[in-house]
C-alpha positions as CSV (number, residue, x, y, z in Angstrom):
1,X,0.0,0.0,0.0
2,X,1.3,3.4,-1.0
3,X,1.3,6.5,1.3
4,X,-1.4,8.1,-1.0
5,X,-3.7,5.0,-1.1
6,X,-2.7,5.1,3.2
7,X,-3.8,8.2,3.8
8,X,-7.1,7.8,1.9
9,X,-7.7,4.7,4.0
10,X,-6.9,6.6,7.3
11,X,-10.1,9.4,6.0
12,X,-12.5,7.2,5.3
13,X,-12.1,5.6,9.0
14,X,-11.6,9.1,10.0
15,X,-14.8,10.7,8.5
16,X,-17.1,6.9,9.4
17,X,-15.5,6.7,13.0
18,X,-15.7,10.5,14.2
19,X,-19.0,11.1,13.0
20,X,-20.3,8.4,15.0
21,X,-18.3,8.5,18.2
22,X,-19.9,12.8,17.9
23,X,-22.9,11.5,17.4
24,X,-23.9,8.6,19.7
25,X,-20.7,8.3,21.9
26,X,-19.5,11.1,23.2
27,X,-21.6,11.8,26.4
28,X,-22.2,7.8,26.6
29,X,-18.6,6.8,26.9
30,X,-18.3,9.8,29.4
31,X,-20.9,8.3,31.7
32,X,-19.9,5.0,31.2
33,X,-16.2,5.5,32.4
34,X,-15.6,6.8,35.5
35,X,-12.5,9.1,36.6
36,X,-10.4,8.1,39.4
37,X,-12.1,10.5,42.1
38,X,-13.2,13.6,42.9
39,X,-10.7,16.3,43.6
40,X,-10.7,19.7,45.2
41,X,-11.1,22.6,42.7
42,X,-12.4,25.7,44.6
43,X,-14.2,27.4,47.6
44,X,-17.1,29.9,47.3
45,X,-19.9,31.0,49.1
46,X,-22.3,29.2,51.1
47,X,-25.9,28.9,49.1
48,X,-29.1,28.3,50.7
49,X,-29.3,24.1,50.0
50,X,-25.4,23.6,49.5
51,X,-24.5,20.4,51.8
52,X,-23.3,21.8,54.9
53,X,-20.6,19.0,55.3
54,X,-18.5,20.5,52.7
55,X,-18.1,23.9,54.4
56,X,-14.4,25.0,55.1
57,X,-14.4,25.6,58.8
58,X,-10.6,27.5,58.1
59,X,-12.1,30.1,55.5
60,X,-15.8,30.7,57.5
61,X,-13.4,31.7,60.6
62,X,-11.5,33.9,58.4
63,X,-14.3,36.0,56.7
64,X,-16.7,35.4,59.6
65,X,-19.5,34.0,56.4
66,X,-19.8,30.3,55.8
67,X,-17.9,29.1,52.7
68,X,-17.6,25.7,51.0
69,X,-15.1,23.1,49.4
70,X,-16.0,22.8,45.6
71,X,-15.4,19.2,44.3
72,X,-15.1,18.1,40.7
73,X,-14.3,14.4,39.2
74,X,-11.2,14.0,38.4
75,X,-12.1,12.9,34.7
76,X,-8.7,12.6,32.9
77,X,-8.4,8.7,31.7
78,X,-6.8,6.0,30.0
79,X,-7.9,4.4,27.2
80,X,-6.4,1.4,25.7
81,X,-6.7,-0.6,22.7
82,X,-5.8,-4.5,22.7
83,X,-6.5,-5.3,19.2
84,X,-5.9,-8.9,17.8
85,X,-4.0,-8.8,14.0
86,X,-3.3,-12.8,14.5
87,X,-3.8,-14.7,11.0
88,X,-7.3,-15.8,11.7
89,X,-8.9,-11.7,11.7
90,X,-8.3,-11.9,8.2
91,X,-11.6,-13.6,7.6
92,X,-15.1,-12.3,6.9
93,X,-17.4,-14.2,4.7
94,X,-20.1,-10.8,4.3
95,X,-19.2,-7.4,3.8
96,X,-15.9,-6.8,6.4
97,X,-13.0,-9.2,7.6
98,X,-12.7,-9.5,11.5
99,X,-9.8,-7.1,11.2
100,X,-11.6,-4.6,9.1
101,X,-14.4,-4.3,11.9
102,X,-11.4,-4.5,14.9
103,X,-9.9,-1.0,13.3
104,X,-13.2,0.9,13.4
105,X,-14.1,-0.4,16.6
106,X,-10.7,1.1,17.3
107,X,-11.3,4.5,15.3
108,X,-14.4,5.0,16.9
109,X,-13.7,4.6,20.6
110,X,-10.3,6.5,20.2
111,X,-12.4,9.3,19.1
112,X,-15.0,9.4,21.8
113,X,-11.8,9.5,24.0
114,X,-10.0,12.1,22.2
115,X,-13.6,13.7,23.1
116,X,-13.7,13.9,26.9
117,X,-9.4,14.4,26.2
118,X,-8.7,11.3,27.9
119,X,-5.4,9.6,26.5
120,X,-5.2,6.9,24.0
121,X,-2.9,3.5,23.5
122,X,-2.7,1.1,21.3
123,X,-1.3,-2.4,22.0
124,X,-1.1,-4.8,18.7
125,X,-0.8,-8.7,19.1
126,X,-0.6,-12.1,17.5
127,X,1.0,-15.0,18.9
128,X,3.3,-11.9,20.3
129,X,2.9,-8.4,21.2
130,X,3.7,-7.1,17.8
131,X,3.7,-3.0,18.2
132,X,3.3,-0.9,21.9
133,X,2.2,2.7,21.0
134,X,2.2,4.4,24.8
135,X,-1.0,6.9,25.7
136,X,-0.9,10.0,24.6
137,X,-3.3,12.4,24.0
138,X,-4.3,14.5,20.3
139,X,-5.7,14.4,17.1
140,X,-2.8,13.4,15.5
141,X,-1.7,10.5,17.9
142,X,-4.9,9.0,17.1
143,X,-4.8,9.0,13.3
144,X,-0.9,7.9,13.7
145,X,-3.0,4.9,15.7
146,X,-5.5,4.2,12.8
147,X,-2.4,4.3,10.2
148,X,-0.8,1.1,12.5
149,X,-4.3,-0.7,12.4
150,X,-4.1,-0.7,8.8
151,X,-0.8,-0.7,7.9
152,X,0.8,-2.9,10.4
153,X,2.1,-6.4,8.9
154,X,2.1,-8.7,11.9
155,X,5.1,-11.1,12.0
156,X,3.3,-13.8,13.8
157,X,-0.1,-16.0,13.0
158,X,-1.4,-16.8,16.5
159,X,-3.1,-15.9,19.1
160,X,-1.9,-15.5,22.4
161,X,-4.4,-13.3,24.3
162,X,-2.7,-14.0,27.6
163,X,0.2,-13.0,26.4
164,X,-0.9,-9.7,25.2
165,X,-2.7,-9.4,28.5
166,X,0.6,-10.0,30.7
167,X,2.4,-7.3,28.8
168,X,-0.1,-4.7,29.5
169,X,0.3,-5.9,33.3
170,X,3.6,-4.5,32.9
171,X,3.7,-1.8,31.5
172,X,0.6,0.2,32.7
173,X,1.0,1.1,36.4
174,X,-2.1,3.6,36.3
175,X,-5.5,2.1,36.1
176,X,-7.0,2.1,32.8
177,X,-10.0,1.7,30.6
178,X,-9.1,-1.6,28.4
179,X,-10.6,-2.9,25.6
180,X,-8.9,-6.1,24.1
181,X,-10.5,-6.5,20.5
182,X,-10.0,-10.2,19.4
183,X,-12.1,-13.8,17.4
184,X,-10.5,-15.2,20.9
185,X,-9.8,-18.2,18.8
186,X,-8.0,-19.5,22.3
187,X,-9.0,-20.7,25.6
188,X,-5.7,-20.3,28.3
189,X,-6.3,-16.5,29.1
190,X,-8.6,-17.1,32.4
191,X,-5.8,-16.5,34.6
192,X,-4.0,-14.0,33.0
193,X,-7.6,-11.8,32.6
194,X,-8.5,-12.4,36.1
195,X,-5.3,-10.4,37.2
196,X,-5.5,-7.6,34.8
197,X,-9.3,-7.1,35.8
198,X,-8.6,-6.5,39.3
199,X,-6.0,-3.7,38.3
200,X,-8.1,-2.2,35.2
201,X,-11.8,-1.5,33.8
202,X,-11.5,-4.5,31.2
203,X,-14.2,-4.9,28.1
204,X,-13.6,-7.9,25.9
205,X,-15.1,-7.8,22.6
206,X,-15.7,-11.1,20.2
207,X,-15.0,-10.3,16.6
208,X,-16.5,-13.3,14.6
209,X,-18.1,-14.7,11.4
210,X,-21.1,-16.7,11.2
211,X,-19.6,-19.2,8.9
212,X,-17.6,-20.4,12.0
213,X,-20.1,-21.0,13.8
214,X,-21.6,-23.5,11.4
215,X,-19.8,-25.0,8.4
216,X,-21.9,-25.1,5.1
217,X,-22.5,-28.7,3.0
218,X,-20.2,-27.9,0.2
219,X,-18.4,-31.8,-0.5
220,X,-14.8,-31.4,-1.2
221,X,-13.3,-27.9,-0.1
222,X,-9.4,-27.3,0.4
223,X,-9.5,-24.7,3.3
224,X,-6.1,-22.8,4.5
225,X,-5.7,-22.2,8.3
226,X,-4.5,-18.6,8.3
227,X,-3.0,-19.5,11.9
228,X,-0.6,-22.5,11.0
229,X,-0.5,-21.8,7.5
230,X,-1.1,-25.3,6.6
231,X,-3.8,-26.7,3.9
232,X,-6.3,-29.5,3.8
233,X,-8.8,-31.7,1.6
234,X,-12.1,-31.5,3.9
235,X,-14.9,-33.2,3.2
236,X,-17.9,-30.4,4.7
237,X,-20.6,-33.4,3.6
238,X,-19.5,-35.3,6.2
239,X,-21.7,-34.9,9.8
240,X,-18.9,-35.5,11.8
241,X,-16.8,-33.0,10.5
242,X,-19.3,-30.1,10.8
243,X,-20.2,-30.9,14.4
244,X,-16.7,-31.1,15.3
245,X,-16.0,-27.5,13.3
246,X,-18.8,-26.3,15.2
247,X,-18.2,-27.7,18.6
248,X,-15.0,-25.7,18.7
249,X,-16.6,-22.2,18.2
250,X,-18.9,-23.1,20.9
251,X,-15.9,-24.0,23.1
252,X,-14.3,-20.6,22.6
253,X,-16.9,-18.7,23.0
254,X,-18.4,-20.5,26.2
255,X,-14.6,-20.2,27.8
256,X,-14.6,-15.7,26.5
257,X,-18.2,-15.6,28.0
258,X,-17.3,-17.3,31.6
259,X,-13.6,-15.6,31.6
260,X,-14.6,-12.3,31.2
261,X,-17.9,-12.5,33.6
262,X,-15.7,-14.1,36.1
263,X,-13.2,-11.6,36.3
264,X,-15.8,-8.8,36.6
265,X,-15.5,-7.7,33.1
266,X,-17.3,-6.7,30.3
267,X,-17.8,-8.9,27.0
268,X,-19.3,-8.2,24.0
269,X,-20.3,-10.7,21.6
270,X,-20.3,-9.2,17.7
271,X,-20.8,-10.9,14.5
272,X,-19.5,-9.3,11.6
273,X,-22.6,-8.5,9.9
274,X,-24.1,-6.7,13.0
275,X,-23.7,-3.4,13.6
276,X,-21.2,-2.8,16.2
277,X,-22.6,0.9,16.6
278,X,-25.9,-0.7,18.7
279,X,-23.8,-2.8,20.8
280,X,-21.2,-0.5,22.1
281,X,-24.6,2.2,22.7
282,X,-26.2,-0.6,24.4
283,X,-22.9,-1.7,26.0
284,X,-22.2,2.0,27.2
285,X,-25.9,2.5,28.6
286,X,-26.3,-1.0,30.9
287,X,-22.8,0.4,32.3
């Protein structure tokens, strides 16, 4: 991909991802994510139905009329993007691969952040943590975030979610807000989640196609596992075969669903065809 055909790529997620996290997002994802406290910002004067235990005794005594603390939330966060870029996100059987969907999922929480200027990190991952972009805050860091999500090649095919997950563990000290963006085509994370959700506000969201949730009759089909790289002759008329293929997606997403609810986190099941913008609204309003 060229820089020019780059940065028309970066726009359009730009122009789709904005307008929506303006439009529906903004105020939700500011009411759904807390700040860390509230902190003192001012005193005034005491008005009639002001709560009287926030009066500052020190002040009263010094201009003999009853003045008050002024508290605001300390709203400055951190948000940060887990996305998966592992061989099997490049997959979609309808209008969007997995990874196509993962990037403006991205693009459109990054800006609702960028909103309430809260800063933004991006963590990518495979089989390995392929690229660390620290949080920063601005316009500009988040595009240079979209231009990754596109342009990144990863270097592994895998997916190691715990891995990813253990990395973050090191090198966020703050609490966060954590979205890991993933098919979760792996069950050995349990552990690894459990600890990051006692440190940070995690959200785990399911990127997957229906066509793996059910294998069509279609005889004799050579299929390529984007994972392992290796090819095989599969017969899809075969019973066995299908229930085993399908057995496995219900596996994976059985073990995302208890993980996450069991580490007091959030999870978010999205098939590619549905649109992710009622989810995250419904997602953001039950928080």
């Amino acid at each position: 991909m060229n820089t020019q055909e780059l940065l028309k790529k970066v726009r359009k997620i730009e122009i789709k991802t904005r307008r929506l996290s303006d439009a529906v997002f903004g105020g939700e994802y500011h009411s759904a994510f807390k700040g860390r406290g509230m902190t003192f910002s001012e005193v005034r004067q005491y008005q009639f139905g002001d709560d009287v235990r926030n009066i500052d005794w020190n002040v009263t005594a010094r201009y003999s009329e009853p003045y008050i603390k002024v508290f605001e939330e300390e709203r400055e966060l951190t948000l940060m993007l887990v996305a998966d870029i592992s061989g099997s996100t490049l997959f979609g059987t309808q209008e969007q691969l997995k990874k196509e969907i993962i990037t403006e999922l991205c693009a459109t929480l990054a800006f609702s952040a960028m909103q309430n200027n809260d800063k933004v990190g991006l963590l990518l991952f495979s089989d390995q943590v392929e690229l660390f972009i620290p949080p920063k805050k601005g316009k500009f860091h988040i595009l240079r975030i979209i231009r990754e999500l596109l342009e990144f090649k990863a270097k592994g095919k895998g997916t190691d979610v715990a891995g990813a997950l253990k990395f973050l563990a090191g090198v966020l000290k703050k609490k966060a807000i954590v979205f890991v963006m993933s098919d979760f085509m792996s069950t050995d994370y349990k552990k690894t989640l459990q600890i990051a959700g006692r440190k940070h506000d995690v959200t785990g969201i399911r990127v997957y196609d229906k066509r793996e949730t059910e294998m069509p009759k279609m005889g004799l089909v050579q299929f390529l596992d984007q994972e392992t790289g290796k090819s095989q002759l599969i017969n899809t008329s075969s019973k066995s075969v299908r229930t085993k293929y399908a057995a496995y997606h219900k596996e994976c997403a059985a073990y995302f669903k208890e993980a996450f609810t069991r580490s007091d986190a959030g999870a978010i099941d999205l098939e590619t065809q549905e649109n992710y913008t009622k989810k995250l609204l419904g997602y953001f309003k039950a928080r």
